[in-house]
C-alpha atoms as a printed R data frame, in Angstrom:
    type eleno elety resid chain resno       x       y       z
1   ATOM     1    CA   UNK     A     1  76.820 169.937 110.425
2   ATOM     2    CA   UNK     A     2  77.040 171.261 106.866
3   ATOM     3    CA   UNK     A     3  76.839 169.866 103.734
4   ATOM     4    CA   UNK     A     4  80.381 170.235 103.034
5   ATOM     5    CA   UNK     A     5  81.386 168.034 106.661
6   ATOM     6    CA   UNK     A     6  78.572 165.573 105.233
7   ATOM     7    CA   UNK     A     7  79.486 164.821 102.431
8   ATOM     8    CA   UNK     A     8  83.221 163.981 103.488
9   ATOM     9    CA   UNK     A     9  81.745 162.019 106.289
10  ATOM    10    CA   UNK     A    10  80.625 160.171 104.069
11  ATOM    11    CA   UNK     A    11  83.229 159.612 101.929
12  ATOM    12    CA   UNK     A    12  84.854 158.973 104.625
13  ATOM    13    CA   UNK     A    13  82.733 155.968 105.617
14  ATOM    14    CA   UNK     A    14  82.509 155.132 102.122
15  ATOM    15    CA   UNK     A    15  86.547 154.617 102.240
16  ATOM    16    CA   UNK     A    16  86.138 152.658 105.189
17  ATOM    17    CA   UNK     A    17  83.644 150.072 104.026
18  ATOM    18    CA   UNK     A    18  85.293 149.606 100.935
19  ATOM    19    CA   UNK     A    19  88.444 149.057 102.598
20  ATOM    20    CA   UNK     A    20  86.772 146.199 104.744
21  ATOM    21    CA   UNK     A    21  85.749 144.142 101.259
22  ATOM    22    CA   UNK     A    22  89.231 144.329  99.925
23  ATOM    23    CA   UNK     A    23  90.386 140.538  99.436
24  ATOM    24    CA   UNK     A    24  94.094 139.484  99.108
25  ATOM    25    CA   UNK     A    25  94.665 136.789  97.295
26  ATOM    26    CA   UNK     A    26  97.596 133.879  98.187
27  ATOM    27    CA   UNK     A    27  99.310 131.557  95.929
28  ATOM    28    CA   UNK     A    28 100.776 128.458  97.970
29  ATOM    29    CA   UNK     A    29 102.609 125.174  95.716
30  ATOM    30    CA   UNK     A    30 101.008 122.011  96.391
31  ATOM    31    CA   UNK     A    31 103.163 119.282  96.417
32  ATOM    32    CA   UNK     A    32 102.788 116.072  95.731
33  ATOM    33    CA   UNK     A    33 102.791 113.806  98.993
34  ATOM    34    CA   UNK     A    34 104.105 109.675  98.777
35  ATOM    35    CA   UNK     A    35 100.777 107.936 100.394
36  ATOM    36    CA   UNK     A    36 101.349 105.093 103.073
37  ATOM    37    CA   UNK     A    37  98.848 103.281 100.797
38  ATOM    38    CA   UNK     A    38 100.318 103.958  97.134
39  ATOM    39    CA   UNK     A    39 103.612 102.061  99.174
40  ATOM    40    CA   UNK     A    40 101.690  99.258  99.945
41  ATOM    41    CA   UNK     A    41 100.028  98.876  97.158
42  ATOM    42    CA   UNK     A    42 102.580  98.235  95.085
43  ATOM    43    CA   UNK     A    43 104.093  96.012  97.697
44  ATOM    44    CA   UNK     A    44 100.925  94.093  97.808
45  ATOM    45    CA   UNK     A    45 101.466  94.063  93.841
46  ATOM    46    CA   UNK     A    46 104.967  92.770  94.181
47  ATOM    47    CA   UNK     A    47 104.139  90.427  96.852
48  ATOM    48    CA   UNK     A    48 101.799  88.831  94.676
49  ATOM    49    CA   UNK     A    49 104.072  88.250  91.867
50  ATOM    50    CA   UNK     A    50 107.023  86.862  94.278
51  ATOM    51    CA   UNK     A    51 104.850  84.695  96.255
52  ATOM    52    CA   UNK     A    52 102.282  83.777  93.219
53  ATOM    53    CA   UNK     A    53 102.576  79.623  94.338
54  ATOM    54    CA   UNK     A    54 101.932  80.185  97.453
55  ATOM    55    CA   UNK     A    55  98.126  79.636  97.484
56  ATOM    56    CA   UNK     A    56  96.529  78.016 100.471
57  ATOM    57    CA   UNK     A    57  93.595  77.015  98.381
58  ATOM    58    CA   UNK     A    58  95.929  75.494  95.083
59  ATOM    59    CA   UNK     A    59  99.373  74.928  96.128
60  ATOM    60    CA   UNK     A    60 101.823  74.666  93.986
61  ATOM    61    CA   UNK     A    61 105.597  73.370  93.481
62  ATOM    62    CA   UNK     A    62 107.488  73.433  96.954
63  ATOM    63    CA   UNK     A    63 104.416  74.739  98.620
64  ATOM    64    CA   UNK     A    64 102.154  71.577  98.975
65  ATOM    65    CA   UNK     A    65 104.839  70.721 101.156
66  ATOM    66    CA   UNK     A    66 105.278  73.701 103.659
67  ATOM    67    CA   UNK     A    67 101.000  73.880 103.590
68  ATOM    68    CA   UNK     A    68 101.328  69.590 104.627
69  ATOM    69    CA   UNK     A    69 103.579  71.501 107.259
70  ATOM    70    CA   UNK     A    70 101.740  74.191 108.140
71  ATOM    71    CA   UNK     A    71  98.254  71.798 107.837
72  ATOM    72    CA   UNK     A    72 100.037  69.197 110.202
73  ATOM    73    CA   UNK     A    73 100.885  71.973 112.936
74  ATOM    74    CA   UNK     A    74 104.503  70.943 112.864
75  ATOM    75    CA   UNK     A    75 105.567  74.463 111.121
76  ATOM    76    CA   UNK     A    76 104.047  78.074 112.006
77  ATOM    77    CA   UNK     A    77 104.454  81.722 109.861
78  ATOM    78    CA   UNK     A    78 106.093  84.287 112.574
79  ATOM    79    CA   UNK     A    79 105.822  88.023 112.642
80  ATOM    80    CA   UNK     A    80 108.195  88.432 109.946
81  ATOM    81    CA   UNK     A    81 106.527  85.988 107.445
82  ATOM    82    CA   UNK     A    82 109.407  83.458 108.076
83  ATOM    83    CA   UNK     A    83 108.589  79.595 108.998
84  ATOM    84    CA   UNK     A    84 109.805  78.590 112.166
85  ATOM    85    CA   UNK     A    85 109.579  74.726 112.840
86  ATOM    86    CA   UNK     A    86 107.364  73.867 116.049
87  ATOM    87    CA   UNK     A    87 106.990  70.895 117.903
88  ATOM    88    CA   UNK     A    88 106.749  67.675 116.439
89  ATOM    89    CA   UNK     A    89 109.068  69.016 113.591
90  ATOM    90    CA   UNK     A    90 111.089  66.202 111.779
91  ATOM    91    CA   UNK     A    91 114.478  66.755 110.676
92  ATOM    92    CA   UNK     A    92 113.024  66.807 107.158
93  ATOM    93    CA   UNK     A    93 110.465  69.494 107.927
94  ATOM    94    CA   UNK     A    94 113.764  71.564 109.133
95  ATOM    95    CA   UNK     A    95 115.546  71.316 106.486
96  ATOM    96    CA   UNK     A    96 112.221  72.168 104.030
97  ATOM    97    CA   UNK     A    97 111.941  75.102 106.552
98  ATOM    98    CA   UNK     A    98 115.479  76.363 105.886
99  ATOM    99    CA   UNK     A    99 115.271  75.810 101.761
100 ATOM   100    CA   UNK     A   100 111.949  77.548 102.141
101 ATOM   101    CA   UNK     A   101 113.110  80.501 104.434
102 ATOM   102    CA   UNK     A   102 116.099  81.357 101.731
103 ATOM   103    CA   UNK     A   103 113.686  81.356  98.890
104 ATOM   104    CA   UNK     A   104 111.541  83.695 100.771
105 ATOM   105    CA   UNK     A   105 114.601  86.338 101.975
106 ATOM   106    CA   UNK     A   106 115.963  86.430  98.390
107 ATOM   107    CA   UNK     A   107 112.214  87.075  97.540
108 ATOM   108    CA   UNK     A   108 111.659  89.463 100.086
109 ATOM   109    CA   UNK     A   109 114.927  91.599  99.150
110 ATOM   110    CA   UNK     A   110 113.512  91.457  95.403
111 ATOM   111    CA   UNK     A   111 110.356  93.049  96.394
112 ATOM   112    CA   UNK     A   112 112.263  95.446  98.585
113 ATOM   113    CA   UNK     A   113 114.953  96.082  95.968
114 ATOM   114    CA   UNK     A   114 111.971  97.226  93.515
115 ATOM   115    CA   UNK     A   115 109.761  98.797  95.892
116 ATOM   116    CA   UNK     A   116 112.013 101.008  97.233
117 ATOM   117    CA   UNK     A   117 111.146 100.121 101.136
118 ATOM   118    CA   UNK     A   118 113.358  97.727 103.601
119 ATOM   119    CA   UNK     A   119 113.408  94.077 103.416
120 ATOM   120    CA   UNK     A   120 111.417  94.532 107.506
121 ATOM   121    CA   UNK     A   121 108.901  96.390 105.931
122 ATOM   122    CA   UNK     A   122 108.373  93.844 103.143
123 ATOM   123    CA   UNK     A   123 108.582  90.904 105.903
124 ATOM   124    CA   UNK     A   124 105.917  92.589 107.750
125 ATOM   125    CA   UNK     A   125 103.342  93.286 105.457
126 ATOM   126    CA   UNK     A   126 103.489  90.153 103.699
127 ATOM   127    CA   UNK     A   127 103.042  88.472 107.303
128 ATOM   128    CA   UNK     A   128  99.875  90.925 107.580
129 ATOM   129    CA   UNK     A   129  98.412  89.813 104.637
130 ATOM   130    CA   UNK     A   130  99.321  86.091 105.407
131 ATOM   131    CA   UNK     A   131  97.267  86.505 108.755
132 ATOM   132    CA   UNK     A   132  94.532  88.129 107.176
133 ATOM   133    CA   UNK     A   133  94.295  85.857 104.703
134 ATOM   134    CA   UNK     A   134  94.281  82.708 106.704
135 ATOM   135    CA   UNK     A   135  90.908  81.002 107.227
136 ATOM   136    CA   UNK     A   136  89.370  81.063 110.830
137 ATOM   137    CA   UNK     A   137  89.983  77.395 112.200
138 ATOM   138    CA   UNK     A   138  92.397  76.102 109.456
139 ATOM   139    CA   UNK     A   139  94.809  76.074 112.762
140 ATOM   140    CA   UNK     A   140  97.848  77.348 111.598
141 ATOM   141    CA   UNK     A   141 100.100  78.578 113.634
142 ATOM   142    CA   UNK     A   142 100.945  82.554 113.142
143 ATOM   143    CA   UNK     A   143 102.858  84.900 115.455
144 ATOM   144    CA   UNK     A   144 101.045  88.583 115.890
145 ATOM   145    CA   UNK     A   145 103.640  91.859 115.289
146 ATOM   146    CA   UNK     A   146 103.999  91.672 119.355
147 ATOM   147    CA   UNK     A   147 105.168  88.338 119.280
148 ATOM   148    CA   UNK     A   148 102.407  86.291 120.598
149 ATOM   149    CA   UNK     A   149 101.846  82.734 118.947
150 ATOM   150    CA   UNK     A   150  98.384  81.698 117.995
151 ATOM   151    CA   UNK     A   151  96.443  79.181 115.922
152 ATOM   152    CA   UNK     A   152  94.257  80.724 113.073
């Protein structure tokens, strides 16, 4: 080989490795993404406003009632955060449960209204939080999201 065949060998090679360490550069657009959690959040947020007297530990107004309900095992919270009388339910208790359920449906479509989510969705989570929230052994009754009843 002479110098000449060598040298543009090399080059040749040269060209080569070069070409191997070019990097390309791509642009992509992020965009923003609505978070499950930023939803409930400010669900949870509205929730808390809507439902402020309803505080197991300090009732308040109409509430000391439906917890003397609730405490007596005569009422019970279902999967969609509604009261549904059980037995040993008076005719009073009924009629607290119906005043109480159309409080909480204009509530719920309030919080859905400013939320931006369905009235269900609303229903549902506040039910959640109402389970979660419950003490162990303070015996309410509370339906689970498949439907089952059972006492806290």
């Amino acid at each position: 080989m002479n110098i000449t065949t060598t040298h543009a060998a090399l080059a040749a090679l040269a060209a080569l490795a070069a070409a191997g360490c070019i990097s390309v550069k791509t642009e992509s657009e992020v965009k923003p993404i609505h978070i499950t959690m930023d939803v409930n959040l400010k669900v949870d947020r509205e929730l808390d406003r809507a439902f402020a007297d309803e505080n197991q530990a300090k009732p308040k107004g109409d509430f000391k009632e439906i917890k003397a309900m609730l405490d007596r095992k005569v009422a019970g919270i279902n999967s969609k955060a509604m009261l549904e009388a059980r037995s040993g339910a008076t005719d009073d208790d009924r009629i607290l449960i119906a005043d109480a359920n159309s409080r909480r449906t204009r509530r719920f479509k309030e919080v859905a209204k400013d939320s931006g989510v369905s009235v269900e969705a609303v229903q549902k989570r506040y039910a959640k939080r109402i389970r979660e929230k419950l003490p162990d052994g303070s015996g309410v009754w509370i339906q689970a999201e498949n439907g089952d009843w059972s006492q806290k």
